[in-house]
KOLRO-636046 format. One record per residue (C-alpha): residue in one letter; x, y, z. Coordinates in Angstrom, 3 decimals, always signed. Each point is the difference from the previous one (the first is absolute). Layout:
BEGIN
r=a&u=X&v=Y&w=Z $
...
This chain:
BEGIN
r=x&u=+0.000&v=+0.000&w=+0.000 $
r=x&u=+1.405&v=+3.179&w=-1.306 $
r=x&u=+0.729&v=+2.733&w=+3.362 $
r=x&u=-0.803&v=+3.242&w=-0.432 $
r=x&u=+2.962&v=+2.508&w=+0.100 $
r=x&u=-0.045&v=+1.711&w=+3.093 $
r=x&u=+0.154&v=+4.011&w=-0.599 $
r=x&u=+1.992&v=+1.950&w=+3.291 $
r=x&u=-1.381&v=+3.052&w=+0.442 $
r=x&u=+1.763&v=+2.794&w=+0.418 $
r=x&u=+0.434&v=+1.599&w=+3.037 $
r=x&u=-1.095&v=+3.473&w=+0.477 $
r=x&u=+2.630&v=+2.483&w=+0.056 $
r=x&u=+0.588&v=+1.894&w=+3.430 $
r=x&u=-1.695&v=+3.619&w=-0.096 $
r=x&u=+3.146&v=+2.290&w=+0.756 $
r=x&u=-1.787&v=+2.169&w=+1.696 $
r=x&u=-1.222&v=-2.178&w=+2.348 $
r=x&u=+3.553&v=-1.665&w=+0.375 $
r=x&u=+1.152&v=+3.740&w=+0.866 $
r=x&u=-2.951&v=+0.535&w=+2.482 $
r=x&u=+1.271&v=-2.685&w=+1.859 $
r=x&u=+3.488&v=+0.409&w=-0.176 $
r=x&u=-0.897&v=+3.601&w=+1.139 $
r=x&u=-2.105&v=-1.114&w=+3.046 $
r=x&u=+2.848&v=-2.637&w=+0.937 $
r=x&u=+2.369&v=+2.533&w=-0.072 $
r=x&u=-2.047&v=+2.565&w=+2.017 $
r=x&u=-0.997&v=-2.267&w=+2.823 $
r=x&u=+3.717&v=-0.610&w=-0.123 $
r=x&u=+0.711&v=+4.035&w=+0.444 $
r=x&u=-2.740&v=+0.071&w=+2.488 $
r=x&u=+1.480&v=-2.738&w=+2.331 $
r=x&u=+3.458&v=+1.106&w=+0.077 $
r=x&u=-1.523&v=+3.974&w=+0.831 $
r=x&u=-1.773&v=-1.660&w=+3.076 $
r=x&u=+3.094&v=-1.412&w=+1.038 $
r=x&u=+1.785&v=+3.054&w=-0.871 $
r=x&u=-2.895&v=+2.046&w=+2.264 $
r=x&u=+0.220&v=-2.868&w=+3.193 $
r=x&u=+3.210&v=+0.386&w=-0.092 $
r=x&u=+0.570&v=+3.499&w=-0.067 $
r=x&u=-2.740&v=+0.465&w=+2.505 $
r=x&u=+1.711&v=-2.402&w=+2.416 $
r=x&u=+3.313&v=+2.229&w=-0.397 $
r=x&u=-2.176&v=+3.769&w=+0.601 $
r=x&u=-1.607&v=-1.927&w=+3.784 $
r=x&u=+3.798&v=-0.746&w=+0.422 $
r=x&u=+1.602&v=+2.733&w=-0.827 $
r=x&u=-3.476&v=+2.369&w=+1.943 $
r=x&u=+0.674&v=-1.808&w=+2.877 $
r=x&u=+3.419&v=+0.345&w=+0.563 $
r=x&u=-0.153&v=+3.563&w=-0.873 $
r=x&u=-2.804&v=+0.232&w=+2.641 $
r=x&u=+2.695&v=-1.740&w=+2.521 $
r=x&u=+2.557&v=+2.126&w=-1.267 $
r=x&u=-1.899&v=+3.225&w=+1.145 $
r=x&u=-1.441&v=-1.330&w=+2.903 $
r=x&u=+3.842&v=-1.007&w=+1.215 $
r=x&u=+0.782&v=+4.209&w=-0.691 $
r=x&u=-2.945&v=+1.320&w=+2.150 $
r=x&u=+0.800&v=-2.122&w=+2.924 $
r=x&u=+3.753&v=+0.194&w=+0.371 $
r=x&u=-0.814&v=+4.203&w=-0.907 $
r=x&u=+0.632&v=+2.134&w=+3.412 $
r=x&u=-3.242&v=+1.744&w=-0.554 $
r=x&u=-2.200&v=-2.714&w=-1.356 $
r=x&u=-3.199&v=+2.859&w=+0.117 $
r=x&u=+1.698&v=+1.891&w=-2.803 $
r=x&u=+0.922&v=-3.490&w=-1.712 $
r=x&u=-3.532&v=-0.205&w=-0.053 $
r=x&u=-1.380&v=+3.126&w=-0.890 $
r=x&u=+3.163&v=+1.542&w=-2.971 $
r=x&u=-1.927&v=+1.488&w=-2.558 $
r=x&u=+3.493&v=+1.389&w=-1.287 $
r=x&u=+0.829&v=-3.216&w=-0.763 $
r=x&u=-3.042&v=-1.688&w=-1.066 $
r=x&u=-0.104&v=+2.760&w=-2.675 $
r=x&u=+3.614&v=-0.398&w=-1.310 $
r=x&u=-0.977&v=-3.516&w=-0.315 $
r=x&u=-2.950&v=+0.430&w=-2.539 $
r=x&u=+2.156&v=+2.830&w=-1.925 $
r=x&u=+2.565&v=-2.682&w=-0.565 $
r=x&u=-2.353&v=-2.645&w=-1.009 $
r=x&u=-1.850&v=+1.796&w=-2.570 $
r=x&u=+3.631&v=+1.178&w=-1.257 $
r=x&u=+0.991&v=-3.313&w=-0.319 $
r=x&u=-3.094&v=-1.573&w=-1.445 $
r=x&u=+0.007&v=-0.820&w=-2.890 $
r=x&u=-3.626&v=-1.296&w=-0.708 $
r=x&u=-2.601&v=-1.231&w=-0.920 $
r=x&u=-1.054&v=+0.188&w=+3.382 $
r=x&u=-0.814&v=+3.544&w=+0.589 $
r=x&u=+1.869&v=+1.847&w=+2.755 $
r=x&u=-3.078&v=+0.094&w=+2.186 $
r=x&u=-0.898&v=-3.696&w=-0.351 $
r=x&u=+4.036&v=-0.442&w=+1.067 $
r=x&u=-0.747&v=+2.772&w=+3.081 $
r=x&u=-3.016&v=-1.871&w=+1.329 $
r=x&u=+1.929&v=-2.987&w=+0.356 $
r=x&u=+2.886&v=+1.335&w=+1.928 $
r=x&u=-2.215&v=+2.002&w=+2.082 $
r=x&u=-2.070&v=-2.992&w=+1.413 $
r=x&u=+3.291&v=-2.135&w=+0.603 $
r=x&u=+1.135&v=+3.237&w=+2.442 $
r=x&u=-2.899&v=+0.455&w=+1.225 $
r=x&u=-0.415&v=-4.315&w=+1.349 $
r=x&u=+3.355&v=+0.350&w=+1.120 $
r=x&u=-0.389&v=+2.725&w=+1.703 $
r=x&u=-3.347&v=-0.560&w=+2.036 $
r=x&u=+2.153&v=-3.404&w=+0.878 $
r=x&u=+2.589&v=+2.457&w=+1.777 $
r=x&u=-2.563&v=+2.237&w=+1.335 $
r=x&u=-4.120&v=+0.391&w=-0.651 $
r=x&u=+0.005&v=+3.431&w=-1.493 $
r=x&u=-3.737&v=+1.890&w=+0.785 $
r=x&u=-1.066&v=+2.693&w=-1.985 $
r=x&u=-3.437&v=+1.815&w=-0.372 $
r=x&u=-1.160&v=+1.819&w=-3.042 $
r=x&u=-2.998&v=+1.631&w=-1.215 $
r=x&u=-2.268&v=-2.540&w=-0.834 $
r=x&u=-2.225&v=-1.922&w=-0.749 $
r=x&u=+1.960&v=-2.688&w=-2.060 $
r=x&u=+0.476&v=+0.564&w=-3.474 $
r=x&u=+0.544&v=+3.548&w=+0.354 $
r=x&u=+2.577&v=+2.240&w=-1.470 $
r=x&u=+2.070&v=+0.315&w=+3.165 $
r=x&u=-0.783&v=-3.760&w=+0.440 $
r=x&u=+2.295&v=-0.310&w=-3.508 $
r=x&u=+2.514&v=+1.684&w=+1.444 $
r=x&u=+0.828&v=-1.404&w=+3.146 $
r=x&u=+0.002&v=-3.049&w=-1.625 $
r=x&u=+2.435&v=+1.539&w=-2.287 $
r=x&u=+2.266&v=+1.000&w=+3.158 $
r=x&u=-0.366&v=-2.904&w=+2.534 $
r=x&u=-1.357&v=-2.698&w=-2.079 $
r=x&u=-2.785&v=-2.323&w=+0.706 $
r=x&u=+1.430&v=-2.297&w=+2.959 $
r=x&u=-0.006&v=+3.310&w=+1.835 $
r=x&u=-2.741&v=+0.510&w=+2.190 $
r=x&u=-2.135&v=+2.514&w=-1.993 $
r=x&u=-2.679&v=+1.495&w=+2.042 $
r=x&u=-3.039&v=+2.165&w=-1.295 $
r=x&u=-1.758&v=+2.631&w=+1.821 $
r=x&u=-2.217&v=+2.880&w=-1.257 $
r=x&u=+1.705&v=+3.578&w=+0.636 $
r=x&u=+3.158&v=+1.441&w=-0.533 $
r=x&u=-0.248&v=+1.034&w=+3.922 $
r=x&u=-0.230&v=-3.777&w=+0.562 $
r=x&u=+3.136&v=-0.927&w=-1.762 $
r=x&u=+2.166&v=+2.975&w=+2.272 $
r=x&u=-1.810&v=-1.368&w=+2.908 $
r=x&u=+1.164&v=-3.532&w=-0.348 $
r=x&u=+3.068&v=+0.699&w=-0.625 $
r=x&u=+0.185&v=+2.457&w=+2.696 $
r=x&u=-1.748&v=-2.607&w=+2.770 $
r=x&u=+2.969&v=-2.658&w=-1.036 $
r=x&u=-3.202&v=-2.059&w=-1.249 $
r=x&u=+2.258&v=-0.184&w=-3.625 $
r=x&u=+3.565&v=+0.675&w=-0.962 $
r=x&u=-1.050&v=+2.192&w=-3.246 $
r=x&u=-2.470&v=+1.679&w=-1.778 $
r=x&u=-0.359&v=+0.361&w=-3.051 $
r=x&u=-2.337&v=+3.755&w=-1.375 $
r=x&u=-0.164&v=+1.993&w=-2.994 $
r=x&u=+1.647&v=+2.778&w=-0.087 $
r=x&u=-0.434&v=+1.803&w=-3.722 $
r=x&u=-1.146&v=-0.488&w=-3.126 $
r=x&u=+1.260&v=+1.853&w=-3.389 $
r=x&u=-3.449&v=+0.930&w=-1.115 $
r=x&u=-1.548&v=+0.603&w=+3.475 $
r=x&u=+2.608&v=+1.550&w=+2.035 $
r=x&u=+0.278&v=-0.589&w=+3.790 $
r=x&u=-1.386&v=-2.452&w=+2.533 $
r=x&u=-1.710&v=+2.098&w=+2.660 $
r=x&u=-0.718&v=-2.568&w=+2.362 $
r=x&u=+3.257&v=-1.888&w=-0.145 $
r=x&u=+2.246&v=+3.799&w=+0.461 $
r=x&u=-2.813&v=+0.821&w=+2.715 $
r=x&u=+1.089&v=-3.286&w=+2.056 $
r=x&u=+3.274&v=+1.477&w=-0.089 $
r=x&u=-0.340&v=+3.038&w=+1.697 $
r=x&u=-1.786&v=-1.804&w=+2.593 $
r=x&u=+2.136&v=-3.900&w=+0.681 $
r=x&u=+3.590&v=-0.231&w=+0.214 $
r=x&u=+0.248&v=-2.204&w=-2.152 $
r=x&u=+2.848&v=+0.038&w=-2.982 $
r=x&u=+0.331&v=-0.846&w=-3.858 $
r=x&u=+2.550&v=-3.033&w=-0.588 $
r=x&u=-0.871&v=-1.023&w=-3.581 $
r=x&u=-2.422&v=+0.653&w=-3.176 $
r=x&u=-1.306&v=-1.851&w=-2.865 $
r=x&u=-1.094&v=+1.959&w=-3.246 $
r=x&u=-2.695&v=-1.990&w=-1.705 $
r=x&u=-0.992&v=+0.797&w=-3.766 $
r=x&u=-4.148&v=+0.117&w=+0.847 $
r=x&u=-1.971&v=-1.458&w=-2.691 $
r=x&u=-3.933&v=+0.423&w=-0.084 $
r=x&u=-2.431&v=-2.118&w=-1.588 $
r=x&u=-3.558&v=+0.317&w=-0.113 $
r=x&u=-1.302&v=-3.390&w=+1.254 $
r=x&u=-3.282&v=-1.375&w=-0.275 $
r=x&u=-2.831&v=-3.119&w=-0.415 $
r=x&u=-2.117&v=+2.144&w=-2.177 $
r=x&u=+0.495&v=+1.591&w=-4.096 $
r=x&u=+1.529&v=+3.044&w=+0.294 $
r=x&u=-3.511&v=+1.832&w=-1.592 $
r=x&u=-1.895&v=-1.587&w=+2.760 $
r=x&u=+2.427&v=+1.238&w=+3.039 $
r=x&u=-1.803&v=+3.032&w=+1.809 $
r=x&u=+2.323&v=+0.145&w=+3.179 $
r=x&u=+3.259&v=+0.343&w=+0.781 $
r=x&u=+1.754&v=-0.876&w=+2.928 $
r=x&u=+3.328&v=+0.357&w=+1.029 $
r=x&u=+1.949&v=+2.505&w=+2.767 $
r=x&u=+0.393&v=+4.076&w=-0.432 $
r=x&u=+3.848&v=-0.398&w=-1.354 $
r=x&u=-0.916&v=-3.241&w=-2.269 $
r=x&u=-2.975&v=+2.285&w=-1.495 $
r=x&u=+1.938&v=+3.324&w=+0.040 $
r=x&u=+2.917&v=-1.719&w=-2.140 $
r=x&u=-2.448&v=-1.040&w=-2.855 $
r=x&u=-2.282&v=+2.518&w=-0.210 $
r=x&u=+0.752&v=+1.255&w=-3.243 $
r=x&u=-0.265&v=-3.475&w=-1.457 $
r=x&u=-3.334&v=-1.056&w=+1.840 $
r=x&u=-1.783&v=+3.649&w=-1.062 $
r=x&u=+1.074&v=-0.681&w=-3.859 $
r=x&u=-0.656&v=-3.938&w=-0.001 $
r=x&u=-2.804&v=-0.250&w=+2.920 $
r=x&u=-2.364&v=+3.138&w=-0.132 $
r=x&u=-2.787&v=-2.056&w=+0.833 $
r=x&u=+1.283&v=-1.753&w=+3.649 $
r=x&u=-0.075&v=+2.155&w=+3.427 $
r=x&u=+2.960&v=-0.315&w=+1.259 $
r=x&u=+0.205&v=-1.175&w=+4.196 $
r=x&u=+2.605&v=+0.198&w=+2.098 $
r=x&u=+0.554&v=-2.906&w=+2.457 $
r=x&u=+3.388&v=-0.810&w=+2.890 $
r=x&u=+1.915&v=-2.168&w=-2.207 $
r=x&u=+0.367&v=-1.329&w=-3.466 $
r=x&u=-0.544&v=-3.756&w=+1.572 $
r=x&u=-3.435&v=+1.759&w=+1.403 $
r=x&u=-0.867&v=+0.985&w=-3.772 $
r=x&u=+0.751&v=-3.164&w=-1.644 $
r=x&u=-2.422&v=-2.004&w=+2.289 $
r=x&u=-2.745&v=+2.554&w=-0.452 $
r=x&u=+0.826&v=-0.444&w=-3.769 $
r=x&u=-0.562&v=-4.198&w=+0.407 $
r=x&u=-2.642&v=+0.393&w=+2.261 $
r=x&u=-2.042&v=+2.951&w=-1.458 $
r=x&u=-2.142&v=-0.698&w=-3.889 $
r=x&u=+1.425&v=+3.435&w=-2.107 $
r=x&u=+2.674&v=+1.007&w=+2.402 $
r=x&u=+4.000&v=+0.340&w=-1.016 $
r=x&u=+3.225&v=+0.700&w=+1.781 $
r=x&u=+3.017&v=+1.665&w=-0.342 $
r=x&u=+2.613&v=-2.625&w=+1.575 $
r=x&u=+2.943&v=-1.775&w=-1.035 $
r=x&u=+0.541&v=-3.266&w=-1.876 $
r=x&u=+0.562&v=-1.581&w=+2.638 $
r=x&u=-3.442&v=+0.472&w=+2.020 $
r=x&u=-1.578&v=-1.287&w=-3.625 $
r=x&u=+1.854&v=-3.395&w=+0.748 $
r=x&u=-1.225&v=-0.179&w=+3.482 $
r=x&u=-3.837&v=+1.341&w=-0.322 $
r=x&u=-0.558&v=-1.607&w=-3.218 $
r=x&u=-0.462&v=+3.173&w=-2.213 $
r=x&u=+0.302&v=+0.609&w=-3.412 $
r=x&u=+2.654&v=+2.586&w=-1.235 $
r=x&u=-2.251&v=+2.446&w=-2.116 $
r=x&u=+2.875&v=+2.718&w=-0.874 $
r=x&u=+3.484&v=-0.278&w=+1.218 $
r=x&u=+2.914&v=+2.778&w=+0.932 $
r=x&u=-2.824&v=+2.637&w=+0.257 $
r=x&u=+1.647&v=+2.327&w=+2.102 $
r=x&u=+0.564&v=+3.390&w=-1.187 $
r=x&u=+3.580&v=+0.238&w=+0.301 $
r=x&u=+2.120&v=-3.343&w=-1.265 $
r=x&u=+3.083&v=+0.990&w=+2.391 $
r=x&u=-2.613&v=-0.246&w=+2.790 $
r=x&u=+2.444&v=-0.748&w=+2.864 $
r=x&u=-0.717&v=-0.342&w=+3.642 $
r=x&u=+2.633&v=+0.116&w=+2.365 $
r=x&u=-0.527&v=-1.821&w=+3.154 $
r=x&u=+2.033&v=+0.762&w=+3.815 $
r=x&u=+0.899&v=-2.945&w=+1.794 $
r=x&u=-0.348&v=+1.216&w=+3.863 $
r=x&u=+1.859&v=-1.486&w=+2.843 $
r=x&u=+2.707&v=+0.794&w=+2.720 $
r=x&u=+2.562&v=-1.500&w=-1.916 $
r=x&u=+2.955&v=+2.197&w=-1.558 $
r=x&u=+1.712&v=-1.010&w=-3.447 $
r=x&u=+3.829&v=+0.200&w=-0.728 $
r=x&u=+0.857&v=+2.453&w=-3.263 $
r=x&u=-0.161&v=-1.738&w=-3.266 $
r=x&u=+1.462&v=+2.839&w=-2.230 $
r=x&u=-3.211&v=+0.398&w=-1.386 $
r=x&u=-2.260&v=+1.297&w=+2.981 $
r=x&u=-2.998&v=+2.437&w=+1.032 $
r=x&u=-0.288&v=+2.004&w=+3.024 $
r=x&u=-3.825&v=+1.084&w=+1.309 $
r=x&u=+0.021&v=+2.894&w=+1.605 $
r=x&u=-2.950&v=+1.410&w=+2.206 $
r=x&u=+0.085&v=+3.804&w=+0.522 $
r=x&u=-1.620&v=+2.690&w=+1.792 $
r=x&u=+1.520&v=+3.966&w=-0.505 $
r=x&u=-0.977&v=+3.084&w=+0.908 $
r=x&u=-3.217&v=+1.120&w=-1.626 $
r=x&u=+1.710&v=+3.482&w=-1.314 $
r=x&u=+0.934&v=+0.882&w=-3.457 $
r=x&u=+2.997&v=-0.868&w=-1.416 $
r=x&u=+0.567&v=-3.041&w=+2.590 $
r=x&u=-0.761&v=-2.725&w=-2.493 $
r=x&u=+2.503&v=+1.559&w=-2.772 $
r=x&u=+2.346&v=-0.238&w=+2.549 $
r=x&u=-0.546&v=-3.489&w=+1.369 $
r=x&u=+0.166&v=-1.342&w=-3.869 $
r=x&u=+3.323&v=+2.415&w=-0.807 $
r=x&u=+2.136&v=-2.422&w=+2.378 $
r=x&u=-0.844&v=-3.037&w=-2.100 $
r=x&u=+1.059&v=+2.320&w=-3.037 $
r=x&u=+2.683&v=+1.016&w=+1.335 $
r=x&u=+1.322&v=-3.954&w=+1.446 $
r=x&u=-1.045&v=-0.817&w=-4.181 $
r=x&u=-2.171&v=-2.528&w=+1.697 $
r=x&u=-2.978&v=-0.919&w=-2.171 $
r=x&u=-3.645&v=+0.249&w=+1.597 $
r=x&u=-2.212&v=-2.319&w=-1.466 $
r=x&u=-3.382&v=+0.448&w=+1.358 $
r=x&u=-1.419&v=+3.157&w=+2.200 $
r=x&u=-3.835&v=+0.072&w=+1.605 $
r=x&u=-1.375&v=+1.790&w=+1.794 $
r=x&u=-2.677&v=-0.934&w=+2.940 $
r=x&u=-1.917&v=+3.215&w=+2.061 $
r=x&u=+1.059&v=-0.369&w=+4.225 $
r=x&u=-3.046&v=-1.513&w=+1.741 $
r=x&u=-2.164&v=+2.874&w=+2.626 $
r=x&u=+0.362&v=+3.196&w=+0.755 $
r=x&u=+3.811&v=-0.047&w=-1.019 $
r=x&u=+0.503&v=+2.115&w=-3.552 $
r=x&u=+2.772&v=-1.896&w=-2.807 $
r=x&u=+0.892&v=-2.783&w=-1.575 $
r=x&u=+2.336&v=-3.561&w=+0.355 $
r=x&u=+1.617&v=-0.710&w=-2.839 $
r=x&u=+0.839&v=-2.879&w=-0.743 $
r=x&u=+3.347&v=-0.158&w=-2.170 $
r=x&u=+2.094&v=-3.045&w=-1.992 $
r=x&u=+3.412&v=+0.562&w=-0.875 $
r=x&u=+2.982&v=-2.457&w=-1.281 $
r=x&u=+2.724&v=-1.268&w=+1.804 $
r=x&u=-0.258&v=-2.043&w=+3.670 $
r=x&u=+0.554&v=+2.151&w=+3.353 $
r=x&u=+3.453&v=-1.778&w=+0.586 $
r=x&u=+1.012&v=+1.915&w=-3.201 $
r=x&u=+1.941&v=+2.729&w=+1.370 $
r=x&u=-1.341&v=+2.204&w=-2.488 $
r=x&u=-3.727&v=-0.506&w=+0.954 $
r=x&u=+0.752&v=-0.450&w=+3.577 $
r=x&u=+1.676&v=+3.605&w=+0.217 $
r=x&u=-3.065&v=+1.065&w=-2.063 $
r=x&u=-2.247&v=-1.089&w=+2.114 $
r=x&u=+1.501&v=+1.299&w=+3.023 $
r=x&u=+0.043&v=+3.644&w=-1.590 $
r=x&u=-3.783&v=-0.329&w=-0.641 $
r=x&u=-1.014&v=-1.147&w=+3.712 $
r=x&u=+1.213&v=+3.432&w=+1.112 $
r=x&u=-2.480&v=+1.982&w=-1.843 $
r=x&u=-2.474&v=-2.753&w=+0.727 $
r=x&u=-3.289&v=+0.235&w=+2.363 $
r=x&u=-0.233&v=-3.897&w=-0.414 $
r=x&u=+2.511&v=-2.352&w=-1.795 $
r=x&u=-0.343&v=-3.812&w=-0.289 $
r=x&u=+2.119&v=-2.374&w=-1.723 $
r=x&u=-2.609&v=-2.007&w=-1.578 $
r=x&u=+2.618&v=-2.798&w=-1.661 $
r=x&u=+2.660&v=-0.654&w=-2.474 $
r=x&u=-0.636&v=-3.462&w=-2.169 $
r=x&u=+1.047&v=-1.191&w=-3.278 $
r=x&u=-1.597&v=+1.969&w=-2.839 $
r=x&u=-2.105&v=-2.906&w=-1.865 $
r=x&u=-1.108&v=+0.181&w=-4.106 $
r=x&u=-3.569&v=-0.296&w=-1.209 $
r=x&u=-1.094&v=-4.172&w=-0.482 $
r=x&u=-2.554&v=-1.596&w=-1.327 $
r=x&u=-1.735&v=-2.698&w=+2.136 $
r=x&u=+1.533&v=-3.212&w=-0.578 $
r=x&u=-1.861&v=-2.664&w=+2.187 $
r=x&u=-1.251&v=-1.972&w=-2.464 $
r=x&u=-2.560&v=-2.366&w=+2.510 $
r=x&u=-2.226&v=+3.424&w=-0.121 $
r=x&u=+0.943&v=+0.818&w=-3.362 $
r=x&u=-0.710&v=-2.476&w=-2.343 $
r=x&u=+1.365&v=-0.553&w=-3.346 $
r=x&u=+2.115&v=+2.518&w=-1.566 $
């Protein structure tokens, strides 16, 4: 019987783009394996080499002789984060690289020695921000609601520094905070400058907001910008940013003026951001305390003054700082309480009084003073933005 021939069929031929595909995914999964290794790896090395920096500065502040100013060197704390962000050299972003080395000095530290300071609260606030940015958060960060509350704490030993605004470049003075001077003896040993940013926050469409909450200086910063873009909302003022924000959750058409950061935490949309009047909108804040600070070569002195209230006294008072070529900074002044006619002044020059120059300065102007006090002489700090990213978010 005659057997069919058998035909083979021809394979089909591979698609090459398929055979790529895979060769692709093969090799990416390859990549990806090796850049998880890489990551473990590296992260193993950064809780190393965190942790023996952490020992490393722990080791300084106990063997120091005056382990309170270990603790508390803004000088130094400031060189630090000038020479990081000199020597960065990305893609992390010098504040990210800040943030870090703040919270490792800030651990450490509270190891040594709990460090206590109030501020003007409630949480989330502006002053909030920056005594975080000074202390950190393993310091012991307490709230309260007045300026008079945080020179009062301090004052009573209840906390070892407070932290108060003292100006901002679009608003001027602090009354409150230059009042509780004339009244506590209490002294400046630090600031932080904070760039303020203002965003208009909100659960509601911007057409459909008819209130505004947020405090006086929040609302008198933005004012321009909420007239031309918010005609139609009354605008309320309230204690605290953190204040405004939950009225803005809590309340149907209602907005706030507040930071980023009290979006995050109260849930809030951000319906316009940066929409503060001035974009160099600085506030500089006083950190209060009994300690002094050694010179840093790049200092301020506070100076609170009272004069004779006759003409020609305050030319005079200001012609010794001309004449020392010492520059003045800042100058307010603030009317004498009762029945008393004048004025304190309140006066910020550079240099530290242990400079010889400001020191013999100084001493010439307390002879033609009624009142003189020596308010403080601290490291001079630069404008920052906010760099704690847990209340920041992305970006």
């Amino acid at each position: 019987m005659a057997t069919k021939p058998v035909t083979k069929k021809s394979a089909k031929p591979v698609s090459t783009t398929a055979s790529a595909k895979t060769a692709a995914s093969s090799s990416s999964v390859k990549i990806n394996a090796a850049a998880q290794a890489e990551v473990g790896k590296l992260d193993q090395e950064i809780i190393k080499l965190l942790n023996r920096r952490a020992a490393a500065t722990f080791k300084l502040i106990e063997s120091s002789p005056d382990r309170r100013a270990a603790i508390y060197d803004p000088r130094s704390d400031d060189e630090l984060y000038a020479l990081l962000e000199s020597e960065n050299p990305g893609p992390l972003t010098g504040r990210a690289i800040r943030g870090v080395f703040r919270q490792v000095l800030s651990s450490v530290r509270n190891q040594s020695r709990i460090q206590r300071a109030v501020y003007l609260g409630p949480a989330f606030s502006f002053s909030h921000m920056a005594a975080i940015e000074r202390f950190g958060e393993s310091a012991d960060l307490i709230p309260v609601n007045t300026i008079p509350a945080v020179f009062e704490e301090v004052n009573r030993g209840h906390a070892d520094f407070g932290v108060v605004p003292i100006e901002n470049s679009t608003d001027g003075r602090i009354i409150d905070t230059l009042d509780m001077f004339t009244r506590l003896p209490l002294r400046i040993c630090g600031e932080i400058q904070l760039n303020i940013h203002h965003n208009l926050l909100g659960r509601s469409p911007r057409s459909e907001i008819n209130e505004i909450y947020s405090k006086p200086q929040a609302l008198s910063q933005c004012r321009d910008w909420l007239s031309r873009n918010m005609p139609q909302a009354r605008t309320i003022e309230v204690t605290s940013t953190s204040t405004a924000a939950q009225l803005a959750r809590d309340k149907p058409g209602a907005a706030a003026v507040a930071s980023k950061q009290a979006a995050v935490e109260y849930g809030l949309q951000i319906l316009a951001e940066h929409i503060e009047d001035n974009s160099s909108n600085v506030t500089r804040f006083a950190v209060i305390g009994d300690k002094p600070v050694a010179p840093s070569g790049k200092d301020r002195t506070s100076i609170l003054l009272q004069i004779p209230h006759r003409p020609g006294s305050l030319s005079e008072s200001l012609a010794i700082f001309k004449q020392a070529k010492l520059n003045l900074t800042w100058i307010e002044s603030f009317p004498l309480r009762g029945p008393e006619t004048g004025y304190i002044f309140f006066l910020d020059c550079e240099g530290h009084i242990k400079d010889s120059k400001v020191k013999r300065s100084l001493d010439d102007l307390a002879k033609m003073a009624v009142r003189m006090e020596i308010l403080g002489s601290y490291p001079r700090s630069e404008p920052v933005e906010w760099s704690n990213k847990r209340f920041m978010g992305p970006g």
